[in-house]
N, C-alpha and C positions, 0 to 999 in steps of 0.2 A: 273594323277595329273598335266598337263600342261593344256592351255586354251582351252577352246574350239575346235575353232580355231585353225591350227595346226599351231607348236611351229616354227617361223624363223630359219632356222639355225644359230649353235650360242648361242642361248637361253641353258635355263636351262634344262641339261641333266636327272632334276628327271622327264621330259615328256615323256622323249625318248620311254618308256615305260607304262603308265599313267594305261591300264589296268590291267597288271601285279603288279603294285606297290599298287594299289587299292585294287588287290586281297588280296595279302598279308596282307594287313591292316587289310582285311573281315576276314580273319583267325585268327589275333591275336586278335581280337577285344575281344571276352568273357571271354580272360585271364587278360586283362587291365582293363576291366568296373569290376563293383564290382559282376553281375551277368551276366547269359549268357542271361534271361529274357530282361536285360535291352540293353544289346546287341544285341538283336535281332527285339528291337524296333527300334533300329539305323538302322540298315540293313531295315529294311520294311519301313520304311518312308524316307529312304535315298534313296532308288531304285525308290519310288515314288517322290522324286524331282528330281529327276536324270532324270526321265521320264517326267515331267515336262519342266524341263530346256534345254531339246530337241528342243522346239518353243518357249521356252523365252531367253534363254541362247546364243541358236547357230542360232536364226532367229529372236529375237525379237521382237515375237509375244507374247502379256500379255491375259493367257485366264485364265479365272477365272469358267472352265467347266472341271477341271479332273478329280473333283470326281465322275461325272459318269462314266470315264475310270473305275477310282480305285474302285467304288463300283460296276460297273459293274463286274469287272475280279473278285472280289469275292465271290459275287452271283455267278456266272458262277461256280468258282471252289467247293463253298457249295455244288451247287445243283447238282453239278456231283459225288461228294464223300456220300452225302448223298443216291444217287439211286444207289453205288453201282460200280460205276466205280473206273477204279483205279488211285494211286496218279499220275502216270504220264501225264496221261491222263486228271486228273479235273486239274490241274497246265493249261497244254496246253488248256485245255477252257477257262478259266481266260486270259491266253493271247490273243486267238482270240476273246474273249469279248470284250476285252479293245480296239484292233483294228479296230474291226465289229463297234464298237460306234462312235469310233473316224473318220476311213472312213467317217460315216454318219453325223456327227459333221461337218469335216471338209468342208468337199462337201459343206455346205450351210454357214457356218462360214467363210470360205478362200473369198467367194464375196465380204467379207467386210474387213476394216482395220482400224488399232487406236484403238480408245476409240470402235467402234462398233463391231469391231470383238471382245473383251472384255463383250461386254453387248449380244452379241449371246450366246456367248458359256455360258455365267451365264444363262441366258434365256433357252438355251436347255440340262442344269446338272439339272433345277430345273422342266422340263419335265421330265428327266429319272426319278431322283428323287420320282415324283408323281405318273410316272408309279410301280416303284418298289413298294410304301407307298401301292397300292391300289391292286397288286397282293398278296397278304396275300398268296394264296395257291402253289406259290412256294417262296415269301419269308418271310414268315412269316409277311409282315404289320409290322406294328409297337411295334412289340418284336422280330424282328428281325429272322434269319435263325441260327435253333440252331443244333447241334450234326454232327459240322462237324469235324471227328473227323481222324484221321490219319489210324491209326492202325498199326501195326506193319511192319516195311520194311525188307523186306528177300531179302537178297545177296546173292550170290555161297560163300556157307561155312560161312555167316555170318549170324545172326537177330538183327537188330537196334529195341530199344524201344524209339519211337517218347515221352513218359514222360519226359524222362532224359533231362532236360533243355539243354544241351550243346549236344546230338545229334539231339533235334529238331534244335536248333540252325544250326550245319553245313549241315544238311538237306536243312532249305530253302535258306542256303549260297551259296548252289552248282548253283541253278541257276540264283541268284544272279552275284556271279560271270562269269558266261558266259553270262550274259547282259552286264559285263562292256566289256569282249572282243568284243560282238560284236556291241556296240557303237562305241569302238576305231575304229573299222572295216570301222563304217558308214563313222565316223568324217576323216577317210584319205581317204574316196574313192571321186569319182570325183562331187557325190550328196552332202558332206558333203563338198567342194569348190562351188558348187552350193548356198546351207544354206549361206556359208559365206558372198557370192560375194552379196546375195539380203538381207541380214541382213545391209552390209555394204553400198550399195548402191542400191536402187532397180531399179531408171531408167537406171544406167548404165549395171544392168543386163539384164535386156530388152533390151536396145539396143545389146548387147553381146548375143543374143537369146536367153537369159534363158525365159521359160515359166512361171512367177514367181508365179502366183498363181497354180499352181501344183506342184511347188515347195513348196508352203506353202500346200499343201493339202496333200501331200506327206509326208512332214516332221510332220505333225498332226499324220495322221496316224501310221508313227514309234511313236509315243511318245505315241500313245495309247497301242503300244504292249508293249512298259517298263510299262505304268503305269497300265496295264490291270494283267502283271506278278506281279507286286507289292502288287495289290490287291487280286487276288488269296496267294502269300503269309503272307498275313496280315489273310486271313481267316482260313491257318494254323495253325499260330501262335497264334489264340485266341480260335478256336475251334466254332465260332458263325460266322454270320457275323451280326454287327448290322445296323439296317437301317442310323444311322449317319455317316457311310461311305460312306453316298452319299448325306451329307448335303453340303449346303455352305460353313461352315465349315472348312471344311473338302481340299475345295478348296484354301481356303483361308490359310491353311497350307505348301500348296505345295509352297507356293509365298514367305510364310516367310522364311520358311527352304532355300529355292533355294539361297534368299538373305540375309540371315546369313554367308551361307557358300562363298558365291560368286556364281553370276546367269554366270560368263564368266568364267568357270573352268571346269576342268573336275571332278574330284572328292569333288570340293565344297558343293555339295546338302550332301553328305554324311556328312564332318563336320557341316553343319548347322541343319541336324541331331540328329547330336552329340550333338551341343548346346542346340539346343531345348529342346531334350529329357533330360539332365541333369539338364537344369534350371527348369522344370516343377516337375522332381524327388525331388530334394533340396527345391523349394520352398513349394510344396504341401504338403511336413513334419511337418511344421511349419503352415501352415495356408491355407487354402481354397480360397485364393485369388493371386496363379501363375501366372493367365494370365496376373493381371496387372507387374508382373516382366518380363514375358515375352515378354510382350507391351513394356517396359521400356529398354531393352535389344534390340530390335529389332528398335526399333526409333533412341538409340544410334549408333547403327552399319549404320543405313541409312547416318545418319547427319554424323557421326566422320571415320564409315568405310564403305564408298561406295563400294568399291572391296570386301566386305565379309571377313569372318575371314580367311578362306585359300586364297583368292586372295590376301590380305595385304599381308599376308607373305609368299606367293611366289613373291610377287615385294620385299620382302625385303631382298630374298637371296643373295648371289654372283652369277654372270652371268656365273660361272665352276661349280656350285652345282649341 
């Protein structure tokens, strides 16, 4: 829950620990929300701007290409639970989905910057995209990948039933949670002052020998393995995967969320999450037209709260909090 960026000393001590405080939050979460369902949308699209704001957040790179990560990782995790493999195992192809993309993404994407590395990576999620639309015979085309489906997890001396809304819930939370430990991991090691130093200045990382576009190709490719795990559990959690998990869309979610929450935080994407997913619940009760609240919600937070709703109010703590 502190920025990015690791926290100055001095700074506010709720960073000190940012994945642990995280976690904890992931835990209480389906006791707070009214359901675990709806907690669990938190979680999976929270993971997925998280995975995001890996190269817009901590590099500053605006790509508008992750939902081939995230529909990639869960096609990958479908099509391995459907033929049969087991859950641990379709999870971890969903995350090397998401990475194997992003690799190939970045590779040709990181040659460019600005506005153009922007209109790459849109240019090649709407290649995946059209590859996936046109493989019917393993992802169903357009009705999507159906019957993916859990099944029962057996422990020593336990059986979890993936039904029960609150054990699928802390199912896909487990490895939710060891993505934030090992984010924080990336963020204090010496790549994650690397991210900072070419976010904050690029020439003078270059002159300081950084390699910076391998540094931007690099940090592409971690952010495909959050958003690759994201989207394998996205296909948990619905039992399908539909082909609009790899629409524009779709992309275009990751950007809002990120900057709802705050794009310079650690735990921000998750509250922007939060908001999302609540304002879309609340408004779609009353009427068929959310998005426009949600447009209306997200314009105000651009104009009035540029730091996002957790970055305002971690600048508005005391500097001992």
């Amino acid at each position: 829950m502190s920025g990015v960026a690791l926290p100055a000393p001095g700074r506010l001590r709720l960073g000190a620990h940012p994945a642990l405080l995280g976690s904890l939050a992931l835990l209480a979460l389906p006791w707070v929300l009214p359901t675990p369902a709806l907690a669990a949308d938190v979680l999976v699209w929270g993971l997925y701007a998280l995975g995001f704001n890996l190269v817009y957040g901590a590099l500053g790179l605006l790509s508008f290409g992750h939902a081939a990560l995230f529909g990639g990782g869960a096609y990958a995790c479908g099509i391995a639970l459907t033929r049969g493999a087991p859950l641990w195992a379709a999870v971890g192809a969903g995350l090397l989905a998401g990475t194997g993309i992003a690799f190939v993404m970045g590779l040709l994407a990181t040659r460019t910057r600005g506005i153009y590395f922007a209109m790459v990576t849109l240019a090649l999620a709407q290649c995946a995209y059209f590859i996936a639309y046109q493989a019917a015979g393993w992802t169903g085309g357009e009705n999507g990948l159906r019957g993916v489906n859990m099944g029962a997890i057996r422990l020593p001396g336990l059986t979890l039933d993936p039904l029960d809304p609150r054990v699928r819930y802390y199912v896909l939370a487990v490895p939710a949670i060891l993505a934030l430990f090992a984010l924080a991991r990336i963020l204090a090691s010496p790549f994650g002052a690397a991210m900072a130093a070419v976010r904050e200045n690029e020439g003078r990382a270059r002159a300081c020998g950084y390699d910076v576009r391998r540094v931007r190709w690099q940090a592409f490719t971690l952010s495909g393995a959050f958003t690759g795990l994201a989207g394998a559990l996205y296909a948990l959690k619905l039992g399908i995967v539909p082909i609009d998990s790899m629409d524009l869309g779709t992309s275009g979610l990751a950007v809002i969320m990120a900057l709802l929450g705050g794009s310079g935080t650690f735990f921000g994407p998750f509250v922007g999450a939060l908001v999302f997913v609540a304002t879309e619940t609340l408004v779609s009760g009353w009427t068929e037209h959310w998005p426009l609240a949600v447009g209306a919600l997200f314009m105000a937070c651009v104009l009035f709260f540029p730091r996002g709703v957790w970055g305002t109010l971690l600048g508005r703590l005391p500097r001992w909090a």
